[in-house]
C-alpha positions in Angstrom: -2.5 -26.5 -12.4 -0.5 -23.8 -10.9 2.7 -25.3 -9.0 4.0 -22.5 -6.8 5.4 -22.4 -2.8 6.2 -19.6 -0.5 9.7 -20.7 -1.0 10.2 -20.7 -4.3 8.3 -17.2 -5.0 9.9 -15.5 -2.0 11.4 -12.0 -2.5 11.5 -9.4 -0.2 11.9 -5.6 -0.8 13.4 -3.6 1.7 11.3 -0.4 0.5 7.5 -1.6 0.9 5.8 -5.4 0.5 6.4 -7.8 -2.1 3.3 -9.4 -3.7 4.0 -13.0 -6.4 1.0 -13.2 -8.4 0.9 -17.0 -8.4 -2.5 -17.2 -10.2 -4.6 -14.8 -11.7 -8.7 -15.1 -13.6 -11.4 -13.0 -14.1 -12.9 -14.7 -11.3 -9.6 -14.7 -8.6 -6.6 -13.9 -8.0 -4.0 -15.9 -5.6 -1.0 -13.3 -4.2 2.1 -14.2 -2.1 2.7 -11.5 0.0 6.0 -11.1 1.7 6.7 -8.2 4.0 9.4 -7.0 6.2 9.1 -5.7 9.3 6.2 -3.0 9.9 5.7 -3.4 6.1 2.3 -3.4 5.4 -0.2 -3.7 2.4 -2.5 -0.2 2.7 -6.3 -0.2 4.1 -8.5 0.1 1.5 -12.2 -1.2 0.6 -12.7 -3.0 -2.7 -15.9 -4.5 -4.0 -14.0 -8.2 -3.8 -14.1 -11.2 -0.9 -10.8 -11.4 0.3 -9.1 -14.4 2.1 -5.6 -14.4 4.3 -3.5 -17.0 5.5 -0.7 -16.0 7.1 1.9 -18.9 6.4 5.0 -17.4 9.2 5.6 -14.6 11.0 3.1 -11.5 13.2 1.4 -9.0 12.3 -2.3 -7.5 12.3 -5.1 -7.9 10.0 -7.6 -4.7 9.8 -11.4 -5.9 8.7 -13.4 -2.8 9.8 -12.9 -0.7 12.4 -11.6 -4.1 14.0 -7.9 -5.1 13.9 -6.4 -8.4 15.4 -3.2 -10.0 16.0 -2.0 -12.4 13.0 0.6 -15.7 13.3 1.5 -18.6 11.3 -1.6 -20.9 10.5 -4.4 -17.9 11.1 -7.0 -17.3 8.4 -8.7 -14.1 7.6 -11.6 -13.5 5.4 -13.3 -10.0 4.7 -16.2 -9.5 3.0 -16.5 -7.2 -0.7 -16.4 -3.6 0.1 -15.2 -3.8 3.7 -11.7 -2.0 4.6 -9.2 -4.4 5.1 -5.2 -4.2 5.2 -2.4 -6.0 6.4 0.9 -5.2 8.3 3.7 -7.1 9.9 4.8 -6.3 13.1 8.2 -4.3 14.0 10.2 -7.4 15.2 9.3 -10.1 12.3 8.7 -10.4 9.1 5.4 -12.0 7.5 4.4 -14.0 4.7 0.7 -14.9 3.6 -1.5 -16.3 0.6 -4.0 -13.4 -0.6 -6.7 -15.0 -2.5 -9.0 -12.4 -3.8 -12.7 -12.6 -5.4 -13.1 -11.2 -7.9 -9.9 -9.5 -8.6 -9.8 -5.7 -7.1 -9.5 -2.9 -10.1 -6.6 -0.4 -10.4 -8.9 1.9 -9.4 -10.1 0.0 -6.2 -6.4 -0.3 -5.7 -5.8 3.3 -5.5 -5.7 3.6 -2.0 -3.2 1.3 -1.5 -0.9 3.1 -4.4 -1.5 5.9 -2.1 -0.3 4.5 1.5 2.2 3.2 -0.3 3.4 6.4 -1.8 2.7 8.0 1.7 3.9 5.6 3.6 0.6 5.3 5.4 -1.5 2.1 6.8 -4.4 3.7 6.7 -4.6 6.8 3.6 -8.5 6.2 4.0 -8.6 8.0 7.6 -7.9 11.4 5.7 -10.8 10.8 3.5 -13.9 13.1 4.6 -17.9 12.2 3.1 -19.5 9.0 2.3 -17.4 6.5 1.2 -15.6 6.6 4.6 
């Protein structure tokens, strides 16, 4: 049994989000994301179920095209190989559980590397042909 808490795992980074892998398998993976405000965790699309549950704080939550208004007690889930990211909101910071299935690859991850690096919810946008 993993024996973990959003208090005892919480660090925050005042240069982008800070995810606590808490649990990690071949089949999931269980991430404590803590982010400061307007931080935000890149959109990106990778071939893995992905489940959100914001624990305190606002932000948004992109699934799709579609983005919507996050707060304590909400729970998100986005299907494999939709575009999904996560932000906080300029006044507040957030914390959530991340529970992906199956874990996303480094190279699924790229994207978020990438916004990261950019500074940029949404590095996808520039992306032109088919996998947009």
């Amino acid at each position: 049994m993993v024996d973990a808490s959003f208090a005892s795992e919480r660090r925050y980074d005042d240069d982008r989000f800070t995810a606590r892998t808490v649990f990690e398998s071949e089949r999931m993976k269980v991430v404590l994301g803590y982010f400061e405000p307007g931080q935000f965790i890149p959109v990106h699309a990778p071939d893995s179920d992905v489940a959100v549950v914001v624990q305190a704080g606002t932000g948004r939550g992109r699934d799709g095209a579609d983005e919507h208004a996050v707060e304590p007690g909400d729970v998100v889930v986005v299907e494999a190989g939709t575009e999904r990211g996560v932000r906080a909101d300029e006044t507040t910071r957030l914390e959530a559980a991340l529970v992906t299935a199956p874990p996303p690859t480094e190279e699924e991850h790229a994207p978020v590397h990438e916004g990261i690096r950019r500074d940029e919810f949404d590095p996808l946008a520039s992306r032109e042909g088919p996998d947009r």
